[in-house]
ZANUVO-307009 format. One record per residue (C-alpha): residue in one letter; x, y, z. Coordinates in steps of 0.02 Angstrom, whole numbers, padded with zeros to 5 digits, always signed. Example, Ala and Ser with C-alpha at 12.3 -4.5 7.8 and 13.67 -1.06 7.14 Angstrom:
A+00615-00225+00390;S+00684-00053+00357;
end
This chain:
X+01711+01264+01467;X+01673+01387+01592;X+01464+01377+01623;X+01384+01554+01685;X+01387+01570+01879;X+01204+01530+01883;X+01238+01352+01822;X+01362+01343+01968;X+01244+01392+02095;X+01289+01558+02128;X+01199+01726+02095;X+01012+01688+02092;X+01030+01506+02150;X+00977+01524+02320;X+01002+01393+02468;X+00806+01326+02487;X+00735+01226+02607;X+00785+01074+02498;X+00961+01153+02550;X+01054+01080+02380;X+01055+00908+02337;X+01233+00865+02362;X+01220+00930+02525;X+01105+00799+02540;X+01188+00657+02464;X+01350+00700+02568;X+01257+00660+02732;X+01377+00547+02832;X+01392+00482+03000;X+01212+00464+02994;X+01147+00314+03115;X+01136+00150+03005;X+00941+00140+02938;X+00845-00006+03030;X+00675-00077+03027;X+00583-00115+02860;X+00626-00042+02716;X+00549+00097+02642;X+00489+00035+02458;X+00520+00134+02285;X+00437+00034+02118;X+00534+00044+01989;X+00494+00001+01799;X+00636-00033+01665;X+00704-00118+01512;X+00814-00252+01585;X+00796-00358+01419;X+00741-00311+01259;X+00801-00181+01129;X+00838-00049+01276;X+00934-00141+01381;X+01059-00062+01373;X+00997+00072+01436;X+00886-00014+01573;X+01018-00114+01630;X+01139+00015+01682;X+00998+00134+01744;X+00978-00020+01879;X+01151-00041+01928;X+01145+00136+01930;X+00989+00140+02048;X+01085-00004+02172;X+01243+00106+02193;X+01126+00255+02249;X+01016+00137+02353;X+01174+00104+02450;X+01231+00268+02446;X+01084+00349+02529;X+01081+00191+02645;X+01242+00260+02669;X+01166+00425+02738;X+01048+00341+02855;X+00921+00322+02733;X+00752+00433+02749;X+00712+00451+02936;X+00799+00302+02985;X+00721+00169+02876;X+00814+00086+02735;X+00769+00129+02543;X+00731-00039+02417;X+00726-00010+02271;X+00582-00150+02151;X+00608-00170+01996;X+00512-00233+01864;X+00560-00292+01689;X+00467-00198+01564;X+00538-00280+01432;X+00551-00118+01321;X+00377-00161+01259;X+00259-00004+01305;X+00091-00130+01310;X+00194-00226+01467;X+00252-00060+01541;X+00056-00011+01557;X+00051-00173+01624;X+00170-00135+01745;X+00117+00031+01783;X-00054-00042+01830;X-00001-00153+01949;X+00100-00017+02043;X-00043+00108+02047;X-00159-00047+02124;X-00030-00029+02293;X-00077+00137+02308;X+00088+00201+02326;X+00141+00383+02301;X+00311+00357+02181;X+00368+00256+02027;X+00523+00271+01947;X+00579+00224+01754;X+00553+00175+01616;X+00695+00229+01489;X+00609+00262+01327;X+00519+00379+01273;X+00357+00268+01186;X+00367+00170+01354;X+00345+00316+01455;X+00229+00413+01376;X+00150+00249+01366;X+00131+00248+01559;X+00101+00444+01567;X-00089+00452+01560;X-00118+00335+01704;X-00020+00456+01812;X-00179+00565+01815;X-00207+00591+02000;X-00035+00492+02055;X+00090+00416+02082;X+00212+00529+02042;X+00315+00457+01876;X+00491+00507+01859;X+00519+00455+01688;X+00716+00429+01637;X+00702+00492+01452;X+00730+00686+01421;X+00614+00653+01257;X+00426+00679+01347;X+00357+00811+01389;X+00253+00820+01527;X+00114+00967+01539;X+00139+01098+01682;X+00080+01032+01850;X+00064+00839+01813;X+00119+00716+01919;X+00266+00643+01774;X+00415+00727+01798;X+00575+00698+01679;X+00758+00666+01684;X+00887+00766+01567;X+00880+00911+01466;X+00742+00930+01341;X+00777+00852+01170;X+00729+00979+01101;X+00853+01080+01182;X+00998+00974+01142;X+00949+00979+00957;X+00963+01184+00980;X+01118+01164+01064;X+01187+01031+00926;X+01135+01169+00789;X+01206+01319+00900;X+01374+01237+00886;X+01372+01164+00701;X+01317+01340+00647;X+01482+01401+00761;X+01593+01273+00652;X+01491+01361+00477;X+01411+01195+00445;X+01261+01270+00402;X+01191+01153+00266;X+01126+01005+00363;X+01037+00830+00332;X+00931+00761+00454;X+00886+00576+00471;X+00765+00500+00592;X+00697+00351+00648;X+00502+00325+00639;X+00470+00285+00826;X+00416+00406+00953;X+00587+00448+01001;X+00632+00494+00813;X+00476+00588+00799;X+00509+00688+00942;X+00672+00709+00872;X+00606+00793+00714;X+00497+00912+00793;X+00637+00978+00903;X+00762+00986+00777;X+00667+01078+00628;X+00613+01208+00766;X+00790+01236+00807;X+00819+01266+00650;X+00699+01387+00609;X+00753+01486+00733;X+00795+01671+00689;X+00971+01652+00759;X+00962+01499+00631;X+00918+01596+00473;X+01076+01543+00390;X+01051+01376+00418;X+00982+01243+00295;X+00899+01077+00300;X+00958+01043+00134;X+00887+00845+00162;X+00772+00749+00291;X+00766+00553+00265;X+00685+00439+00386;X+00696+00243+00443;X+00605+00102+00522;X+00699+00046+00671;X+00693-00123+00598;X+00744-00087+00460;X+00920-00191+00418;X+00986-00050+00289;X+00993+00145+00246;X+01094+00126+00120;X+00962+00220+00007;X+00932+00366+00141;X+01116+00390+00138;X+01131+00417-00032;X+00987+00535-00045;X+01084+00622+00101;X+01259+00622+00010;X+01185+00698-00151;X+01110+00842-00062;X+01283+00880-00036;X+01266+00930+00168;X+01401+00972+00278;X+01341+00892+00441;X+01203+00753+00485;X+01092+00748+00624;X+01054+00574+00650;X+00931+00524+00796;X+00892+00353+00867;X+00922+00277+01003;X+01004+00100+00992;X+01032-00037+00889;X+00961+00060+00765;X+01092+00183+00752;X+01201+00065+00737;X+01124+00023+00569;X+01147+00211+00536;X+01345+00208+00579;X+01361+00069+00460;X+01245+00136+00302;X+01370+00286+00342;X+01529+00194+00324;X+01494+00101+00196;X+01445+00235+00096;X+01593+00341+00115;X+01514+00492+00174;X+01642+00601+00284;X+01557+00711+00394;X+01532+00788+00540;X+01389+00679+00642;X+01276+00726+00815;X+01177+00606+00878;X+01056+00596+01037;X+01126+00581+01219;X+01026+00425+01233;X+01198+00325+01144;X+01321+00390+01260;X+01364+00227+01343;X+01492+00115+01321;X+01439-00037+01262;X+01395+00046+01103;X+01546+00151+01089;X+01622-00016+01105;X+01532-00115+00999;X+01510+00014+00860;X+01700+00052+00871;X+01743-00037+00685;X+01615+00088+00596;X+01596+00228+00689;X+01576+00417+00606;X+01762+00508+00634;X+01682+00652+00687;X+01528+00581+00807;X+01444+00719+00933;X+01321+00742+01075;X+01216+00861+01151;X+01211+00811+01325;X+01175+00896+01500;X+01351+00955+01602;X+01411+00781+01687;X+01555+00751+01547;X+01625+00920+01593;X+01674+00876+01770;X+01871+00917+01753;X+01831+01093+01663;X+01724+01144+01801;X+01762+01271+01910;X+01716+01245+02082;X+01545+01247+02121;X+01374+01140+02196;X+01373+01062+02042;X+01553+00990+02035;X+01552+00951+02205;X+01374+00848+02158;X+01474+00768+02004;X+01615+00713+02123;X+01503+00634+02256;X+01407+00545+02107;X+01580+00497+02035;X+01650+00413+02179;X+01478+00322+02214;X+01494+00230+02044;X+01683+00182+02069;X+01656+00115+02229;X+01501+00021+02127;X+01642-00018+02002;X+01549+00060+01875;X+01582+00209+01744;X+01487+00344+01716;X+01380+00374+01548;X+01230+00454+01490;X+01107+00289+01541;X+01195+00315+01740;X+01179+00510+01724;X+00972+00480+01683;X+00951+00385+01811;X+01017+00485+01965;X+00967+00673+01996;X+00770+00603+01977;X+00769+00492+02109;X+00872+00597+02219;X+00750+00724+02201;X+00629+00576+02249;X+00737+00527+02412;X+00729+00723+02478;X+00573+00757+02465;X+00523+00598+02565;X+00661+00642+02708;X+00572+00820+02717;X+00407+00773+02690;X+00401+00596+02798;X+00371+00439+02743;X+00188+00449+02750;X+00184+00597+02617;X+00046+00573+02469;X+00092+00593+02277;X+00021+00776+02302;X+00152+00832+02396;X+00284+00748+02352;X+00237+00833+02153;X+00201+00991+02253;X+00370+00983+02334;X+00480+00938+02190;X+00375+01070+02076;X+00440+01220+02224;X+00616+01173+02204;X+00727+01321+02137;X+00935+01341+02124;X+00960+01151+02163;X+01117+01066+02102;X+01127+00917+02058;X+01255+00797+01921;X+01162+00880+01769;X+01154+01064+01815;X+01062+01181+01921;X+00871+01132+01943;X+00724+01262+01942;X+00568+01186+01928;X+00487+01359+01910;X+00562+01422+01744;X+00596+01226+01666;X+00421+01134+01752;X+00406+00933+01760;X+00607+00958+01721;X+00704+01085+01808;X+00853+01086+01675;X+00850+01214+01512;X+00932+01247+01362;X+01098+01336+01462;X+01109+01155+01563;X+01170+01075+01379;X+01332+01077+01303;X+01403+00990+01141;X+01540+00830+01152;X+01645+00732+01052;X+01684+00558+01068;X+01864+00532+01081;X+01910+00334+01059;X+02095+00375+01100;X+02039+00405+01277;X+01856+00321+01292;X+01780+00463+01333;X+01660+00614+01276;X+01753+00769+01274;X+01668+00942+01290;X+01671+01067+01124;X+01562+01191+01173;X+01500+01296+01319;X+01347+01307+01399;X+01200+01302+01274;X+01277+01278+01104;X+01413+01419+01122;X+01574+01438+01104;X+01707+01365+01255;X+01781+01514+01376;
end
């Protein structure tokens, strides 16, 4: 996969006044950070049904508290990092949410759904600034919530750019009824109706309960309507119901499924059932090897090293959790530590040509997310070598 010189920083990406993130991130030699820590709330589903998520956005959020520790921290003072346990119930994240905005403070990071975080959205009215970790909200132009990952939406456009590559063009759909499978929906029938789409089909659309124990009767709906890929969106143990209903029924083909179950506890623990042929749409971070040199592999390195000395791997829930609060961290070390939720939104909204782990970042064409449809690309999971191998280039299209 070679992405456009754009996504690697060149040609319009500029050098801004955020210089580029990994510059930032690669600070070293910096004088150790002393005196009391400078405080970051942070909101997330350690237990629950997203914990697996939640739990490795933390461990994620340690390693870069030490990293940027590492750096000298912002003006000299140490970052912490709070968390708080949201429990993947939206009522406590409002909860939550509440509490932090009673401190007065200007940032909160998290949480990791998309019910939880839109949820906590409306609160966010005149600050703090939210830096939700699930690409599925959408945030109106100029708002204080900003969010991690490409757009859903986009990923379902890029999913459908590729099947229609591979000339499956008759496809099933089948979504979970929660917010994140309702977002789901929306994103992927638009893609589909697209005018580069007019060959394609939804030839079958089925939908679930996340509680729900079987889908055996969805899948056979599905199977008679005789598709040649499925688009199956939840985020989960509820996919996991999905893989199942899917094996058991003997249907044998092609699968995508949302970035959200890129992690390895479910690759793991879904190993016995899971689809031959499994795909995700995902932002560039899987492509690291393929990429050319560039700000954006050279941000991918530093973020790779950071989790091995952290003795963790990377996956989609550590990916989420990382370019957001960076962006967080550099505005505070340009803007002091005494900077209001104004300008910290202010700041972040400004930001053009910025690389970071997930692509380049312009805030101006992409607002309250900075990534686009060109930041996505299609991947495979490959349980010879535990990982998720890129199939397509940038967007959907083909590999160069």
């Amino acid at each position: 996969m070679k992405p456009s010189r754009d996504r690697l920083g060149g040609g319009r990406a500029a050098l801004t006044a955020a210089a580029v993130l990994v510059f930032a991130l690669a600070a070293r030699g910096a004088a150790p950070p002393s005196g009391p820590p400078y405080e970051i709330n942070v909101i997330l589903p350690l237990t629950g049904g997203a914990a697996f998520l939640g739990q490795t956005e933390w461990r994620t959020l340690q390693v870069l508290e030490r990293f940027e520790n590492s750096s000298g921290g912002i003006q000299g003072r140490p970052i912490h990092l709070a968390v708080q346990d949201d429990q993947t119930s939206p009522q406590l994240g409002v909860q939550l949410a509440n509490q932090v905005l009673a401190k007065k403070v200007p940032v909160l990071l998290g949480s990791a759904l998309v019910a939880i975080c839109r949820a906590m959205a409306p609160l966010m009215k005149a600050g703090p600034v939210m830096y939700c970790f699930s690409p599925g909200i959408h945030p109106d132009e100029g708002s204080y919530v900003f969010t991690s990952g490409v757009s859903t939406h986009d990923l379902a456009q890029a999913g459908i750019t590729f099947f229609r590559a591979k000339g499956w063009t008759r496809l099933a759909v089948l979504t979970s009824t929660d917010a994140s499978g309702q977002d789901a929906e929306e994103g992927i029938l638009a893609a589909a109706a697209l005018p580069q789409n007019q060959g394609v089909q939804v030839v079958a659309r089925e939908h679930f309960n996340p509680q729900d124990v079987s889908v055996a009767a969805q899948i056979a709906r599905i199977g008679a309507a005789q598709p040649q890929a499925l688009i199956a969106w939840s985020t989960g143990a509820p996919i996991g119901t999905v893989f199942k209903g899917i094996a058991q029924s003997g249907l044998a083909i092609p699968v995508l499924t949302t970035d959200g179950n890129m992690t390895y506890p479910q690759m793991q623990q879904y190993a016995s059932f899971m689809p031959q042929e499994l795909y995700f749409p995902t932002s560039t971070w899987p492509a690291y090897q393929a990429l050319p040199p560039g700000r954006v592999k050279l941000a991918l390195k530093l973020f790779l090293d950071a989790l091995q000395a952290g003795n963790m791997k990377p996956d989609r829930a550590a990916t989420l959790a990382w370019d957001g609060p960076v962006l967080v961290v550099d505005a505070l070390r340009h803007l002091g530590l005494d900077a209001g939720a104004a300008q910290i939104r202010d700041y972040i909204a400004r930001l053009r040509g910025i690389a970071g782990i997930n692509g380049i970042y312009d805030f101006k064409t992409s607002p309250q997310r900075g990534l686009t449809l060109q930041d996505a690309i299609v991947t495979r999971w490959n349980p010879a070598t535990q990982a998720w191998d890129p199939v397509s280039g940038s967007g959907g299209g083909p590999m160069k």
